[in-house]
ChimeraX commands (.cxc) that place a marker at each C-alpha (Angstrom):
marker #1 position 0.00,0.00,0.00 radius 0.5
marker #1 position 1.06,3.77,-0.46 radius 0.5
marker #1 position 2.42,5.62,2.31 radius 0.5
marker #1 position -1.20,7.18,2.83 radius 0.5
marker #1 position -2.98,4.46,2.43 radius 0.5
marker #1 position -4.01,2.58,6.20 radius 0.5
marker #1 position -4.90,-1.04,6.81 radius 0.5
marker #1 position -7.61,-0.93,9.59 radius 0.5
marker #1 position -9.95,-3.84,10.85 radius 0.5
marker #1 position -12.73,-2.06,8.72 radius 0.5
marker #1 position -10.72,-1.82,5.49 radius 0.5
marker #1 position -8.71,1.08,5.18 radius 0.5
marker #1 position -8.56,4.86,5.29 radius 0.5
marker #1 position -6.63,6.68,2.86 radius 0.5
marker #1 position -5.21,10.43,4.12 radius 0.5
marker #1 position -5.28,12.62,1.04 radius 0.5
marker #1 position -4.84,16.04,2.85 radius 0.5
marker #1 position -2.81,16.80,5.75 radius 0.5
marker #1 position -1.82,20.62,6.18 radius 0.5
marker #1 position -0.52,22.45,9.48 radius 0.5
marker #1 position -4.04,23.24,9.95 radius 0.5
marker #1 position -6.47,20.68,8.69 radius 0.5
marker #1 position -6.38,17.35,7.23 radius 0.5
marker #1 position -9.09,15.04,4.62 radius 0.5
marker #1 position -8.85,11.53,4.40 radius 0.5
marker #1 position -11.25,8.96,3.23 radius 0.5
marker #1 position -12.22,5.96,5.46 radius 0.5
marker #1 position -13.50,2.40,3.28 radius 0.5
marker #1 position -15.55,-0.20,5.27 radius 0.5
marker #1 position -15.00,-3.51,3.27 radius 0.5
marker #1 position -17.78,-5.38,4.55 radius 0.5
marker #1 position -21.11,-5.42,5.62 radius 0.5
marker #1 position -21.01,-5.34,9.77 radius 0.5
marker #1 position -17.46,-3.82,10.33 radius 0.5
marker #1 position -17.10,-1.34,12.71 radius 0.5
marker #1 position -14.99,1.18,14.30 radius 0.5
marker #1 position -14.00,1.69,17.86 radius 0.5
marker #1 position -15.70,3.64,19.86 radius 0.5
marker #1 position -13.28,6.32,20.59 radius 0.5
marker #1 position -13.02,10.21,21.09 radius 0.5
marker #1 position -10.71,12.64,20.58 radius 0.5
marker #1 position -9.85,15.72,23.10 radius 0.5
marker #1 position -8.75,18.36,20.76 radius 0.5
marker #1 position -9.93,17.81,17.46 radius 0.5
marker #1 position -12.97,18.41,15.67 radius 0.5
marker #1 position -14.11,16.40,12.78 radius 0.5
marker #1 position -16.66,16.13,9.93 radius 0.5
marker #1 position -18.01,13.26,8.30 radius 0.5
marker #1 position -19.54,13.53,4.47 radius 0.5
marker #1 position -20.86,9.73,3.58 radius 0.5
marker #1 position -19.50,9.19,-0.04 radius 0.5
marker #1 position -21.31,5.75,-1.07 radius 0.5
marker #1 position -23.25,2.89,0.65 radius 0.5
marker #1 position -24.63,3.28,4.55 radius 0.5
marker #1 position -23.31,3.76,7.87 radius 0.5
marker #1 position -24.42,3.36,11.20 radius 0.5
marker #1 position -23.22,5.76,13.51 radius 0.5
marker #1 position -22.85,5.62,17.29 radius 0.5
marker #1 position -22.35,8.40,19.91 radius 0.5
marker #1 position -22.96,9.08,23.46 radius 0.5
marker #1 position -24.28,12.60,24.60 radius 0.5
marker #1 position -21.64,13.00,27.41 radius 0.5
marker #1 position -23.75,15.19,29.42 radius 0.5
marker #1 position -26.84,13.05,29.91 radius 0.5
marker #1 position -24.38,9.61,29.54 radius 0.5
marker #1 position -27.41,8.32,26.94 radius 0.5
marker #1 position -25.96,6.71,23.93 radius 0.5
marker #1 position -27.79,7.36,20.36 radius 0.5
marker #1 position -27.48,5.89,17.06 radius 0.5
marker #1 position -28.85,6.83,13.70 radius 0.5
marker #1 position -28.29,5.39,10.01 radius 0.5
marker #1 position -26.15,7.76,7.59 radius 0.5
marker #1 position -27.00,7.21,3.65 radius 0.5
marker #1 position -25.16,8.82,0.64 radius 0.5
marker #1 position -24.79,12.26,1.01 radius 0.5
marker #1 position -25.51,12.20,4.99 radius 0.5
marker #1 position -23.11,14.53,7.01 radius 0.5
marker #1 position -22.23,14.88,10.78 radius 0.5
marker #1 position -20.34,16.69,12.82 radius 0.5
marker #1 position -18.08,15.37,15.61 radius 0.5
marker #1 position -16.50,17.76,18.32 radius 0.5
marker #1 position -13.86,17.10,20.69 radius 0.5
marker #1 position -14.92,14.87,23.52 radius 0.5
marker #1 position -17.64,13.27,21.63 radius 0.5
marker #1 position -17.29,9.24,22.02 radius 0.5
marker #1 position -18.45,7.96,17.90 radius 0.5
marker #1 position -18.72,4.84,16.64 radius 0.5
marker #1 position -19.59,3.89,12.98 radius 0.5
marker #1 position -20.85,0.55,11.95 radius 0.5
marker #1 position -20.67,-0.72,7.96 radius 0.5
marker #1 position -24.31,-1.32,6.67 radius 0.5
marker #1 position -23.38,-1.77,3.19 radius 0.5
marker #1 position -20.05,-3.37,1.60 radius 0.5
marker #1 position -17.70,-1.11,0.39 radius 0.5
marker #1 position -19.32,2.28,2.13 radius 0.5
marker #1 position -17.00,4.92,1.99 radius 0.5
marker #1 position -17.02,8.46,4.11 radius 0.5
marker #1 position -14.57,11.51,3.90 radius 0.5
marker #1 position -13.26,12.91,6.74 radius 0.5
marker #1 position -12.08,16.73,7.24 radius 0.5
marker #1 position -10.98,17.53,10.61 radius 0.5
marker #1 position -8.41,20.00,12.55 radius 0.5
marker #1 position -4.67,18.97,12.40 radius 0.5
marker #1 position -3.58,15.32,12.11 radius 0.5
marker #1 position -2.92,13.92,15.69 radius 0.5
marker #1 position -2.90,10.05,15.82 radius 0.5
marker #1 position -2.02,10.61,20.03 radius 0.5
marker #1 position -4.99,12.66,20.17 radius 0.5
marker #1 position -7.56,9.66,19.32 radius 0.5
marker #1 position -8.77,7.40,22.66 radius 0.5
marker #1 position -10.38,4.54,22.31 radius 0.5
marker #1 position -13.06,3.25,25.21 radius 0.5
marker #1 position -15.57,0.38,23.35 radius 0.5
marker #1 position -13.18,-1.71,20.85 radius 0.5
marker #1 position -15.03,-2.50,18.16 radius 0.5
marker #1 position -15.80,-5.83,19.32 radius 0.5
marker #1 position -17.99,-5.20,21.93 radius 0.5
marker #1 position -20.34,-2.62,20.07 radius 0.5
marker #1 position -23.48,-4.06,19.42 radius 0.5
marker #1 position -26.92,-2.88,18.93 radius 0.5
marker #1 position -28.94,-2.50,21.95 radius 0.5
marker #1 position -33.02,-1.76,22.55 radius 0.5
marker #1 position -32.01,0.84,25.17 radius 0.5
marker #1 position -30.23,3.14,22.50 radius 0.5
marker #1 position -32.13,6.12,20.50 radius 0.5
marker #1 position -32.80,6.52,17.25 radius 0.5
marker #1 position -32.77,9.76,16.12 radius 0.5
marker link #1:1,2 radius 0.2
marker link #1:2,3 radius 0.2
marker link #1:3,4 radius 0.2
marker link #1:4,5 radius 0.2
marker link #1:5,6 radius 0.2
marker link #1:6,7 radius 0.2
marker link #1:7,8 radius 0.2
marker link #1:8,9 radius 0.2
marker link #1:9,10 radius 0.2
marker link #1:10,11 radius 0.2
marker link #1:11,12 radius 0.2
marker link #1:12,13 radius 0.2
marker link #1:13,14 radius 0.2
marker link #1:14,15 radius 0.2
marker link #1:15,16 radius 0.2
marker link #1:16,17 radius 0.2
marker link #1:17,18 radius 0.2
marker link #1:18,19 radius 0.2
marker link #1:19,20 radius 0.2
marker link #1:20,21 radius 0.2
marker link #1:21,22 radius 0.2
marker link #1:22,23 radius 0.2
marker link #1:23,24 radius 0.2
marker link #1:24,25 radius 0.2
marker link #1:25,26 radius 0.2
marker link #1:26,27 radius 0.2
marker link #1:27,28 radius 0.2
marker link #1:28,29 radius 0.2
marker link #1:29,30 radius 0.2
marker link #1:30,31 radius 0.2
marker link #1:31,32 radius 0.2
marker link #1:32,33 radius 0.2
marker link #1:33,34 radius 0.2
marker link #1:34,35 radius 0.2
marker link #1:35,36 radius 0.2
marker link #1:36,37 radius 0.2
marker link #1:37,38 radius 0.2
marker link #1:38,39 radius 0.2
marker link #1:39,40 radius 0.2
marker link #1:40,41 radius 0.2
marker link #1:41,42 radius 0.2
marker link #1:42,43 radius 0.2
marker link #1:43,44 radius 0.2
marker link #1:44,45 radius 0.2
marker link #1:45,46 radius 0.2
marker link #1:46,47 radius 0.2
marker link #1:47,48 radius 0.2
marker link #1:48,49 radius 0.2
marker link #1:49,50 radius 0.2
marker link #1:50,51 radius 0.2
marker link #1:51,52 radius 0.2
marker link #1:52,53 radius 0.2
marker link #1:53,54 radius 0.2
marker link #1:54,55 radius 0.2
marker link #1:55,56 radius 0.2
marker link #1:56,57 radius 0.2
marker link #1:57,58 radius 0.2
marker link #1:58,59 radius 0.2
marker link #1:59,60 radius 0.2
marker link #1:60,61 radius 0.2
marker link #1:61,62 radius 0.2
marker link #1:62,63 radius 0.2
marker link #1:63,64 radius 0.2
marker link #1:64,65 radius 0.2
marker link #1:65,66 radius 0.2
marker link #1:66,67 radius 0.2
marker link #1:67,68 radius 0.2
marker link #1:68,69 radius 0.2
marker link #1:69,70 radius 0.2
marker link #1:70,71 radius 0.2
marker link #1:71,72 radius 0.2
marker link #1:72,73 radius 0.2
marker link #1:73,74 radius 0.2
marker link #1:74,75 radius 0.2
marker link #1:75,76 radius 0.2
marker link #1:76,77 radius 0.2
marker link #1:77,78 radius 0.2
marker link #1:78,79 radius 0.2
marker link #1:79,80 radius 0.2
marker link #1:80,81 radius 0.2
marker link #1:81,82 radius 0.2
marker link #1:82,83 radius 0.2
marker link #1:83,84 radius 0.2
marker link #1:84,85 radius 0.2
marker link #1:85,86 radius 0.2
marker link #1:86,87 radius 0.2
marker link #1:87,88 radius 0.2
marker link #1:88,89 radius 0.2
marker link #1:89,90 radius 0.2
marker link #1:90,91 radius 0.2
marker link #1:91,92 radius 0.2
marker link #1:92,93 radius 0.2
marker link #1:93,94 radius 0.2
marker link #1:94,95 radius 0.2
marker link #1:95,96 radius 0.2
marker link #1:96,97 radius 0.2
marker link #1:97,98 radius 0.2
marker link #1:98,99 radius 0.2
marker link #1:99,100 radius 0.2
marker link #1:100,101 radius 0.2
marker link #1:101,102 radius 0.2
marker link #1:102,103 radius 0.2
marker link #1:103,104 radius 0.2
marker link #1:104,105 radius 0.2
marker link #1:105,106 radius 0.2
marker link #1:106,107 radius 0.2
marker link #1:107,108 radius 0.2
marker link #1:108,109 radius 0.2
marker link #1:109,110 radius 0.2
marker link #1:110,111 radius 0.2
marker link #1:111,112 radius 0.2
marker link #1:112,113 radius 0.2
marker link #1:113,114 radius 0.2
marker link #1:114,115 radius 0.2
marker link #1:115,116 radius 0.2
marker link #1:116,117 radius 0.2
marker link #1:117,118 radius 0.2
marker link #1:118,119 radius 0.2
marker link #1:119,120 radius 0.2
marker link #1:120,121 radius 0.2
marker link #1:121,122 radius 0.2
marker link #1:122,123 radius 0.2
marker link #1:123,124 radius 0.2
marker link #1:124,125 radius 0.2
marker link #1:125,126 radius 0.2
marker link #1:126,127 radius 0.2
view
């Protein structure tokens, strides 16, 4: 693989753009039911556009401790700030969603729920 391109456990993110102040990659979910880790990060902000196929994202509201998810389709976008735990969950082999956020910091990325242990639960809301 290239020097930007990542092996993951969900496929593989490729970083296209990384500048002092921002940076864009592209994260590829290879097959239906892959997931992420949930996992926050302290300083950095991100934004998620979903290129192709369907997502399931995850996400606790940190002030009330309730967790939420809610399906993402083509086009879908959300917004995740600092401090925000997110998951996202492959719905559709070979979905695909670009990534913008502040500054490139792999040490500022903490992981709490590995990927393994998310699963979809009756007490969650849908919104």
């Amino acid at each position: 693989m290239n020097d930007n391109v990542t092996k993951t456990e969900y496929g593989y993110e490729v970083l296209w753009a990384n500048t002092e102040h921002y940076s864009s990659k592209i994260l590829v979910f290879e097959h239906i039911g892959s997931k992420t880790n949930m996992s926050f990060t302290k300083n950095t902000t991100k934004s998620w556009f979903v290129n192709s196929g369907q997502l399931r994202i995850r996400w606790i509201d940190t002030e009330t401790g309730k967790l939420y998810e809610n399906d993402l389709n083509e086009g879908s976008v959300f917004h995740v700030p600092p401090l925000m735990p997110v998951s996202l969950e492959c719905l559709y082999a070979g979905s695909a969603i670009a990534e913008t956020a502040t500054k490139y910091d792999p040490k500022d990325v903490y992981h709490i729920i590995p990927a393994s242990n998310i699963e979809a639960d009756n007490e969650q809301s849908k919104v």
